[in-house]
C-alpha positions in Angstrom: -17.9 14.7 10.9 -20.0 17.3 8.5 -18.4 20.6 10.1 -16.2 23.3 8.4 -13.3 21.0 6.8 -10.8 21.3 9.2 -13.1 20.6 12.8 -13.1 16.9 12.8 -15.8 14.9 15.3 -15.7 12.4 17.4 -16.3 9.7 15.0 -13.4 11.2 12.7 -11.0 10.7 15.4 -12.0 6.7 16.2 -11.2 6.4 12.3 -7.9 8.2 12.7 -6.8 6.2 15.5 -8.1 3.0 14.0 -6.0 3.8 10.3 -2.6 5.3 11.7 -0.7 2.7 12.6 -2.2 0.6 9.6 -2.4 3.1 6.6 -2.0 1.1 3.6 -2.5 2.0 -0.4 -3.6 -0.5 -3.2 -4.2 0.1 -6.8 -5.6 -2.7 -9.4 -4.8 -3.3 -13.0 -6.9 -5.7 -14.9 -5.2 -7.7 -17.7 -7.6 -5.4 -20.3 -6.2 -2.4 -18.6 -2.2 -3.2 -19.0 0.5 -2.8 -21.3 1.8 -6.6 -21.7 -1.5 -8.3 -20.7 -0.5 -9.1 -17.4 -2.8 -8.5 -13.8 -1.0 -6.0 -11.3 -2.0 -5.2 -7.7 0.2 -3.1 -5.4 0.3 -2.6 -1.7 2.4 -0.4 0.4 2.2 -1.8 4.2 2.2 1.6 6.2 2.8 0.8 9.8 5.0 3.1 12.1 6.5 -0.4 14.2 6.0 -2.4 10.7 9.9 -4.3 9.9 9.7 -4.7 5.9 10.9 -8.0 5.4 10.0 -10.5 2.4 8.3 -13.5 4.3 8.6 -17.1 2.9 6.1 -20.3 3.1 7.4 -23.3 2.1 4.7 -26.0 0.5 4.3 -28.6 3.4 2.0 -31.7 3.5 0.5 -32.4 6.7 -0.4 -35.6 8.6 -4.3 -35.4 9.5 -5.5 -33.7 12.8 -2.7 -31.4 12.6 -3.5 -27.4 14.1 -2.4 -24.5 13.0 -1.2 -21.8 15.4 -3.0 -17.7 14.4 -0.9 -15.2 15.6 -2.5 -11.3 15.1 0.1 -9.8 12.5 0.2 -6.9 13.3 1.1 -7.3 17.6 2.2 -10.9 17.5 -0.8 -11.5 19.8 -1.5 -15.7 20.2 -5.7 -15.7 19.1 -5.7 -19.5 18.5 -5.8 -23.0 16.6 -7.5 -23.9 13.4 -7.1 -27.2 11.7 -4.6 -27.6 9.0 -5.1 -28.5 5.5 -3.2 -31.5 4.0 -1.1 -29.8 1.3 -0.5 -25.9 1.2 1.0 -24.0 -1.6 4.5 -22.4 -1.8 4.1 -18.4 -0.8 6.5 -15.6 -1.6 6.1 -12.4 0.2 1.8 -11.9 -0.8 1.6 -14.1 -3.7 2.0 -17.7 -4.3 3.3 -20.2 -6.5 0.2 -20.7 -8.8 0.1 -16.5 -9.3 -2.4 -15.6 -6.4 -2.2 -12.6 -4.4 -3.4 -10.6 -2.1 -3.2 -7.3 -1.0 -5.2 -4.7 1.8 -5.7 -1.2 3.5 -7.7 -1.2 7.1 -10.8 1.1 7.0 -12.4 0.7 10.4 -15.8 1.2 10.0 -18.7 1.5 12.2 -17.8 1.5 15.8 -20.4 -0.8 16.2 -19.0 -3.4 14.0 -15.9 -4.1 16.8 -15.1 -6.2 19.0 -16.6 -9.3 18.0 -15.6 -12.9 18.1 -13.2 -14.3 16.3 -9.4 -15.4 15.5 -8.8 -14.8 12.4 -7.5 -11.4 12.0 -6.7 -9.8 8.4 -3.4 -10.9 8.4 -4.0 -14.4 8.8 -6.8 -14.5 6.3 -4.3 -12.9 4.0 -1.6 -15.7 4.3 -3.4 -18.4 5.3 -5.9 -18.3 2.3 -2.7 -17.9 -0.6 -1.7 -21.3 1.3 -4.6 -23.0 0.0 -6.1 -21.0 -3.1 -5.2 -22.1 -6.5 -6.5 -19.0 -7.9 -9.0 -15.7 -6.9 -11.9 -16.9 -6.8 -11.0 -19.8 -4.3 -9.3 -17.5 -2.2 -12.7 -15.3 -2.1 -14.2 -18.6 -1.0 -11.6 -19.3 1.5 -11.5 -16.2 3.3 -15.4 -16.5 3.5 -15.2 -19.9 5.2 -12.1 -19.0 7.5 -14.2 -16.0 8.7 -17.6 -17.6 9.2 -16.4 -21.0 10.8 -13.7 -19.2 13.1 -15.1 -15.9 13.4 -13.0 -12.2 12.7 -10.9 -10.6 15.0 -9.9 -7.4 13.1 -12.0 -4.2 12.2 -12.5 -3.3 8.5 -10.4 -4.3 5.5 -10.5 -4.2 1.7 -8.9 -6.9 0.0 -6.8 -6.9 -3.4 -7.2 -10.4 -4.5 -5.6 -11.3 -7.6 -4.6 -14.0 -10.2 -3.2 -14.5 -14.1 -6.7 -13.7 -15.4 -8.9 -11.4 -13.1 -8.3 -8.8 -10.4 -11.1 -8.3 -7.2 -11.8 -6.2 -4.5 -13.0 -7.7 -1.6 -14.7 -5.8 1.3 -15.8 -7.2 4.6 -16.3 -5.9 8.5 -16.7 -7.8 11.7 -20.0 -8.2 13.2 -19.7 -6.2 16.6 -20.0 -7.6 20.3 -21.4 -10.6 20.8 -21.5 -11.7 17.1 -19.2 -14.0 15.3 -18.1 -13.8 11.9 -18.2 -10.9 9.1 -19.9 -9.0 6.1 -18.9 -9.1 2.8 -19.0 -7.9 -0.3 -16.2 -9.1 -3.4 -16.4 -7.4 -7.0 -14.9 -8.8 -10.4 -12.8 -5.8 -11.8 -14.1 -5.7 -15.1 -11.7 -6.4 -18.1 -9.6 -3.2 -19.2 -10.3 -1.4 -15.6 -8.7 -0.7 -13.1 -9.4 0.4 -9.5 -7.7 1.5 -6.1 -8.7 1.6 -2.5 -6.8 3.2 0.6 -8.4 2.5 4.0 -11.8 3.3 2.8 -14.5 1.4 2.0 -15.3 1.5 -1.6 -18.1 -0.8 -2.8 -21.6 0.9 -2.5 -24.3 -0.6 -4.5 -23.3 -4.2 -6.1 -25.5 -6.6 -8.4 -27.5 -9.2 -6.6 -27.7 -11.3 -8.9 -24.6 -11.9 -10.9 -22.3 -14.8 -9.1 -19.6 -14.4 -11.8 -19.1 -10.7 -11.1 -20.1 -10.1 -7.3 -19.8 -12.5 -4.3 -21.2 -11.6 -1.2 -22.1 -12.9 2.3 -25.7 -14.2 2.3 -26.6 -12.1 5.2 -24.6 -8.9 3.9 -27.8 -6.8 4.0 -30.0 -8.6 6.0 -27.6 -8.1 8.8 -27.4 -4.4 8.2 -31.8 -4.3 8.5 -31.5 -6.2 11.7 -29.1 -3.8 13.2 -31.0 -1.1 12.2 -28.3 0.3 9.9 -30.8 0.3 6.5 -34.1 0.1 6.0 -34.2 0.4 2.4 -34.4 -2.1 -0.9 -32.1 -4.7 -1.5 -31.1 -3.5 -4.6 -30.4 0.2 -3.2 -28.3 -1.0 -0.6 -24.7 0.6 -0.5 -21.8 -1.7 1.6 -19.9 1.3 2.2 -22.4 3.9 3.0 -24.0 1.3 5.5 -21.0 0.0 7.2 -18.1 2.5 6.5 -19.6 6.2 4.9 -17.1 8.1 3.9 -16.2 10.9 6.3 -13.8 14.1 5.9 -10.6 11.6 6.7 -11.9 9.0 4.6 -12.1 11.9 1.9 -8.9 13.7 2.4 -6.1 10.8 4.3 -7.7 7.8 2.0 -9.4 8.2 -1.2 -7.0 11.3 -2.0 -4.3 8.8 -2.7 -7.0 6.5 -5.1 -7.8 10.0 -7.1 -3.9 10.8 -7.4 -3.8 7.4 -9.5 -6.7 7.4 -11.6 -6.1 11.6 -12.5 -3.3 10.2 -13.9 -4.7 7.3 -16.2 -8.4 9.1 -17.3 -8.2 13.2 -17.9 -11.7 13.1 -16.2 -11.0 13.0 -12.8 -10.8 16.5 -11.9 -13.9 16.9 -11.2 -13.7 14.5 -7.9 -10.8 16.6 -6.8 -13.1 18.7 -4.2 -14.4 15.2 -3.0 -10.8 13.9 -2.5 -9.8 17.1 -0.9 -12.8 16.0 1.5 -15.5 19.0 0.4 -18.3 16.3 0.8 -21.7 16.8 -0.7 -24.3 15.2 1.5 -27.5 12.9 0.5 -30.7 14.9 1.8 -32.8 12.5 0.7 -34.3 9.6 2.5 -34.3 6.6 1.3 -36.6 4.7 4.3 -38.6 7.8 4.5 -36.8 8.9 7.8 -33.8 11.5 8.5 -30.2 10.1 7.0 -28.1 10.2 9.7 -25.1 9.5 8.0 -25.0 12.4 5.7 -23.7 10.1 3.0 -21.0 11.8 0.4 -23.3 12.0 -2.8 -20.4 12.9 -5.0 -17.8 9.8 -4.5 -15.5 8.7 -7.0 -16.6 5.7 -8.9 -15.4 2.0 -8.1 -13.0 1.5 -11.1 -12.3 3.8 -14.5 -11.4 2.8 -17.6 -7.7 4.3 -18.1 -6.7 6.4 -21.2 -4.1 4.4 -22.3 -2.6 0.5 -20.9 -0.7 0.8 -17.9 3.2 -0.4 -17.6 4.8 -2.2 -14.8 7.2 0.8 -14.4 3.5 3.5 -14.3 2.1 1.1 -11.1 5.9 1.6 -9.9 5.9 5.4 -10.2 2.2 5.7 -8.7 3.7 4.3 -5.7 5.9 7.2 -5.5 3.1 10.0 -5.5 3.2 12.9 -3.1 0.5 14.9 -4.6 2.9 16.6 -6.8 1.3 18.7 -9.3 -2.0 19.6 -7.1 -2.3 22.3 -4.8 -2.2 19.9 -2.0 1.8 19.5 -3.3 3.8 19.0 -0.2 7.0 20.2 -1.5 5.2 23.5 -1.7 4.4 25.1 1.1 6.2 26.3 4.1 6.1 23.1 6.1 8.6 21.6 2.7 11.4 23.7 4.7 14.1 25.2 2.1 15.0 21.8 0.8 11.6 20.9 -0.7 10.5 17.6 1.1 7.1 16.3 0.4 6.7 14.7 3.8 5.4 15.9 7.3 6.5 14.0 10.4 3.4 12.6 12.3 1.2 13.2 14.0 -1.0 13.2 11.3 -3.3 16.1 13.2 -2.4 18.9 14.9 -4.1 22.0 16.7 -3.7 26.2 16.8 -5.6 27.0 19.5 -8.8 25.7 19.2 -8.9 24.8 15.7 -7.8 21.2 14.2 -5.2 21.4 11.2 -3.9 18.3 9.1 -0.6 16.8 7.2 -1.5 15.6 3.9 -1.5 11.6 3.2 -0.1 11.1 -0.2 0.4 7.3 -1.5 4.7 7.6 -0.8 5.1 7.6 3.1 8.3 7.4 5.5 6.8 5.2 7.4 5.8 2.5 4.6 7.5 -1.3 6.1 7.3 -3.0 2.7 5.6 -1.9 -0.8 5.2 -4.9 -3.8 3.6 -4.6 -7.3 2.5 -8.1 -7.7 2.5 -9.0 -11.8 0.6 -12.0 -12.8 1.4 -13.4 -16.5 -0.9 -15.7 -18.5 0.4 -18.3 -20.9 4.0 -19.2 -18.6 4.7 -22.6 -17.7 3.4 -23.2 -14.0 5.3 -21.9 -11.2 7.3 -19.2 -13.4 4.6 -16.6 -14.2 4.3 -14.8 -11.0 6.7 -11.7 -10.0 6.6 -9.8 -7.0 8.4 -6.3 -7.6 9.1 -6.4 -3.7 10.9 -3.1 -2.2 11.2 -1.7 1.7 11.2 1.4 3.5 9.6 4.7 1.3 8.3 3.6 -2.0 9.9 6.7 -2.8 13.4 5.7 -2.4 13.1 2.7 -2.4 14.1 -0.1 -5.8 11.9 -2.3 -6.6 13.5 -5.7 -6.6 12.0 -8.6 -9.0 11.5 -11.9 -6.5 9.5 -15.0 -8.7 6.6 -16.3 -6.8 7.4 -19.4 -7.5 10.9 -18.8 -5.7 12.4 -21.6 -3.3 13.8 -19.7 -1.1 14.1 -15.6 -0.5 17.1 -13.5 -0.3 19.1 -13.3 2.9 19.3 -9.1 2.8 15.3 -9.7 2.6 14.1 -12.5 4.4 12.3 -13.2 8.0 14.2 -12.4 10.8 17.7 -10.4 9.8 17.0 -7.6 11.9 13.9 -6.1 13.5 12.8 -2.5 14.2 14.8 -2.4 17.6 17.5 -4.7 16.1 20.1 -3.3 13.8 21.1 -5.3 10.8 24.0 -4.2 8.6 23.0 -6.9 5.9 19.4 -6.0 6.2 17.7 -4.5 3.4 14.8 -2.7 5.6 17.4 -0.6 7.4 20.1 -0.3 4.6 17.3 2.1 2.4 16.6 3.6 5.3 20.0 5.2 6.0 19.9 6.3 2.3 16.1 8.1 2.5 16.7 9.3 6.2 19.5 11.0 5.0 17.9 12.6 2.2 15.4 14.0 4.1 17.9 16.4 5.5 18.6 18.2 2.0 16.0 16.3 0.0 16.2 18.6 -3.2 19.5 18.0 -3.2 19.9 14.4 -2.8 16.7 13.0 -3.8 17.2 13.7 -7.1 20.5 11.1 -7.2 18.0 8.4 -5.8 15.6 9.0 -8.5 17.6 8.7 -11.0 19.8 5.5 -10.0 16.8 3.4 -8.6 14.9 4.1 -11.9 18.1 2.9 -13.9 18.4 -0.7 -11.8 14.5 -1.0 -12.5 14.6 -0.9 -15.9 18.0 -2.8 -16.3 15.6 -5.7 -13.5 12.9 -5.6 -16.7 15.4 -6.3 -19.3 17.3 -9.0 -16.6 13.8 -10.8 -16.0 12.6 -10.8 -20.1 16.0 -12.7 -20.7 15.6 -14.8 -17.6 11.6 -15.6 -18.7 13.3 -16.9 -22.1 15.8 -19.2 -20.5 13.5 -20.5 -17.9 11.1 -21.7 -20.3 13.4 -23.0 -22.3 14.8 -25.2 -18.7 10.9 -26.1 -17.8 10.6 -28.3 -20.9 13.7 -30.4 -20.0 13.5 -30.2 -16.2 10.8 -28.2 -14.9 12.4 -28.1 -11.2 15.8 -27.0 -12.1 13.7 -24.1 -14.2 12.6 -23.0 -10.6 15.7 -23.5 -9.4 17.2 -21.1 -11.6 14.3 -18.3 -11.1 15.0 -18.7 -7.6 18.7 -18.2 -7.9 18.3 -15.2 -10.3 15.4 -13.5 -7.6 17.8 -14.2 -5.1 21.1 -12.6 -6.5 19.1 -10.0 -8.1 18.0 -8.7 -4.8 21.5 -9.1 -2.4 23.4 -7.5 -5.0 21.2 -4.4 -4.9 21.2 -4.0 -1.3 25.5 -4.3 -1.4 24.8 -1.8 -4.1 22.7 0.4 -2.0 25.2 0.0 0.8 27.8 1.6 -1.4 25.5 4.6 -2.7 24.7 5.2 1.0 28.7 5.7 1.4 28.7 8.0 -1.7 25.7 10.0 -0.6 27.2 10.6 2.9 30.8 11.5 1.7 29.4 14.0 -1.1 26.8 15.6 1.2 27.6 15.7 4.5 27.8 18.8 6.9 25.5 20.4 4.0 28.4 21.0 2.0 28.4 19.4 -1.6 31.5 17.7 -2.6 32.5 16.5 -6.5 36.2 14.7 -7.0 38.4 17.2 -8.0 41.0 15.3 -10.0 44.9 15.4 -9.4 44.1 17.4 -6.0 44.3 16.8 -2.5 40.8 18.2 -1.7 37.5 18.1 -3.4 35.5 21.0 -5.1 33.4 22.1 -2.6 29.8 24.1 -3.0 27.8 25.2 0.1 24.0 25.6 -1.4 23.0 27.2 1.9 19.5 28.4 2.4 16.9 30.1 0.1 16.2 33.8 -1.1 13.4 33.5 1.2 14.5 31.9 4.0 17.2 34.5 4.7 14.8 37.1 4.0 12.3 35.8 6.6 15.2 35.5 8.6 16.3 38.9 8.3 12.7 39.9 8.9 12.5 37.9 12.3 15.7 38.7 13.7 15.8 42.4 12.8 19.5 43.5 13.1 20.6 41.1 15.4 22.4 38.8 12.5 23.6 42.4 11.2 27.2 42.6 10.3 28.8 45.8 11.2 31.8 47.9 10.3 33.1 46.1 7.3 33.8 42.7 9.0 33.6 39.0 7.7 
């Protein structure tokens, strides 16, 4: 789609559809790149039907010849069996016991790159390969063999693959009808970068010849020259401009949300801001001689930047939590904010005046996120008690972000598999229990969200100082018994996170009691009732009002 920015083509649409239901935000810190030397990747999981739950693999050794059962992830959908390994590794939520994990965001891609064989679907390569990786690299390797031995059911993913010492991104896209298997394409972030993707390809151009920093599927280019994708040199040959180019919705819904991190962490991204906002400048040239029929964007954001200063655990906490703010594509702006400032827009994501096509914006914070993680991976701690998953549900906005060990035991109750779904209430259940408390502030959200912000920022940085003094202890456990030092992360992950959702239960309460009926109610003490406000509406709003309804609202002769 190359037409005036707000006509979108046919080919715009099959990405829409394809990204909707699965719109999903990632951002990469190297150990170079962050304040306390540690690796970070986040992921929000932004699926309308999506229950955020924490899941929970036990290690298990297996007798030989036993299967395992594939199951889609995201419909529950039975593709098949694949043999099991022998020993797989503990996992917690998207990261295992040895500090592995793995994060994603669905791109598409071309539609002739669907369809094909396969029953491993992104999901299972996710979950399946931290059961059996011991670090990134392996789990690279893994995913790889998964994919080519029992072929790839979904469409296109980017993969945040993670452990203690280095950070990749891993691309890859199913082969199309009649093909089995995938394309690929993994990077090494290098030292002191960091990077981001958000359901759009990133990796053009990669090195050929540099195992330690690229991995790639042999036939990652000559595939693309048999389909008759590219015609060019090896070395010229871009992953995403071949196999997903970046169209106005890949601009403006995707890598809008990678530019609102790094603008924050390197003062010279303003100058991608039209690219972001999905003012694509086209390649005219030809690089096989013939017409470009992609129209590829010629002024893209590059892979990873070096930030201007180290990145903390509580930055990659608050870049979850961007809604454009500052920009002029600021939701809490505009008329569609309401008189209550909210910096969201209920789907769909598209909508039409006449004949024209109009769009929401797609900031990094969503309503619709089912479960958002920072995943911190520490050098130099005894095994098992490095790894931290800062797990939360619901909005990233509104939501705390809980610290759960990856080398846990067991997972809270409030969090874990199965206490509640999304048609299934759950009074215990953490999913829907921050969802009463952001739903409601939707309804008066510069009123209320402000109380959030402030309360979920305090129990995060009281959970820092609580995990610093439960590092110290643990270590101290692991040289006398290193099981009963698990045990003890466990119990702390575990309390940490049911106490905050009884906690969160109880703010709910408060919120309700102080704003409902739009009135705003403070204690008032040694009297019966409460001091009562009623903010109403805005200068504006009543004057639009007035200018709408004419005199119809009009008091006359001296009433009220």
């Amino acid at each position: 789609m190359y037409r005036k920015i707000l006509l979108f083509s046919v080919v715009f649409l099959m990405f829409f559809f394809s990204v909707e239901n699965k719109a999903c935000t990632n951002f990469l810190i190297t150990k170079g790149a962050s304040a306390d030397g540690s690796t970070m990747i986040s992921y929000a999981a932004d699926s309308h039907v999506l229950f955020g739950e924490l899941y929970f693999f036990p290690a298990m050794d297996y007798p030989a010849g036993t299967m395992l059962d594939i199951y889609e992830w995201d419909t529950g959908k039975y593709l098949g069996k694949i043999p099991q390994v022998s020993h797989t590794y503990s996992v917690t939520g998207n990261m295992n016991e040895y500090q592995v994990a793995i994060g994603e965001t669905t791109y598409g891609g071309r539609k002739e790159m669907q369809g094909q064989k396969g029953i491993m679907d992104y999901g299972s390569l996710i979950y399946v390969a931290l059961q059996r990786s011991k670090n990134a690299r392996e789990a690279i390797k893994v995913i790889g063999d998964l994919m080519e031995r029992y072929g790839y059911y979904s469409s296109g993913e980017s993969f945040s693959i993670s452990d203690e010492n280095e950070v990749w991104i891993m691309e890859l896209i199913g082969k199309g009808k009649g093909e089995k298997g995938a394309v690929w394409v993994a990077r090494l972030i290098p030292d002191g970068y960091v990077c981001g993707h958000a359901n759009q390809a990133r990796i053009t151009t990669f090195p050929l010849n540099d195992k330690k920093n690229c991995i790639y599927a042999p036939d990652v280019i000559s595939f693309a020259k048999e389909k008759g994708f590219y015609k060019g040199k090896d070395e010229n040959f871009s992953f995403s401009d071949t196999y997903a180019p970046v169209d106005f919705g890949g601009a403006r819904f995707c890598e809008i949300r990678v530019w609102s991190m790094f603008k924050d962490v390197n003062d010279d991204m303003q100058k991608y801001f039209d690219y972001a906002k999905g003012d694509i400048k086209h390649d005219k040239s030809f690089a096989n001689g013939k017409k470009n029929p992609n129209k590829y964007a010629t002024n893209r954001m590059p892979l990873w930047i070096k930030p201007k200063a180290k990145i903390t655990l509580q930055n990659m906490l608050d870049f979850m939590r961007d809604h454009l703010e500052g920009t002029s594509l600021d939701m809490s702006k505009d008329i569609g904010a309401g008189d209550f400032g909210m910096p969201y827009r209920w789907r769909p994501l598209t909508w039409k005046v006449g004949e024209e096509n109009y769009c929401n914006e797609r900031a990094t914070a969503t309503q619709q996120t089912g479960f958002s993680f920072i995943a911190q991976a520490r050098a130099g701690f005894p095994e098992k008690l490095g790894g931290i998953i800062w797990f939360g549900v619901d909005d990233a906005a509104s939501t705390v972000y809980t610290p759960i060990y990856s080398g846990s035991t067991r997972v809270p109750k409030t969090f874990e598999k199965g206490n509640g779904a999304m048609m299934e209430w759950s009074d215990n259940s953490a999913f829907w229990v921050f969802n009463q408390v952001s739903n409601f502030a939707y309804t008066r959200y510069n009123l209320i969200h402000p109380e959030i912000d402030s309360l979920q920022h305090l129990i995060e940085a009281q959970s820092q100082k609580f995990v610093k003094i439960t590092d110290e202890k643990a270590k101290v456990l692991y040289k006398e018994n290193p099981e009963q030092a698990r045990e003890f992360i466990t119990d702390f992950s575990v309390n940490t996170a049911d106490e905050l959702v009884y906690r969160w239960k109880n703010f709910y309460k408060y919120l309700f009691m102080k704003y409902m009926d739009g009135n705003v109610k403070t204690p008032n003490p040694g009297k019966q009732n409460p001091h009562l406000t009623q903010p109403g509406y805005s200068k504006k709003r009543y004057e639009q009002i007035v200018k709408e309804t004419g005199d119809k609202l009009k008091m006359k002769g001296g009433g009220h």
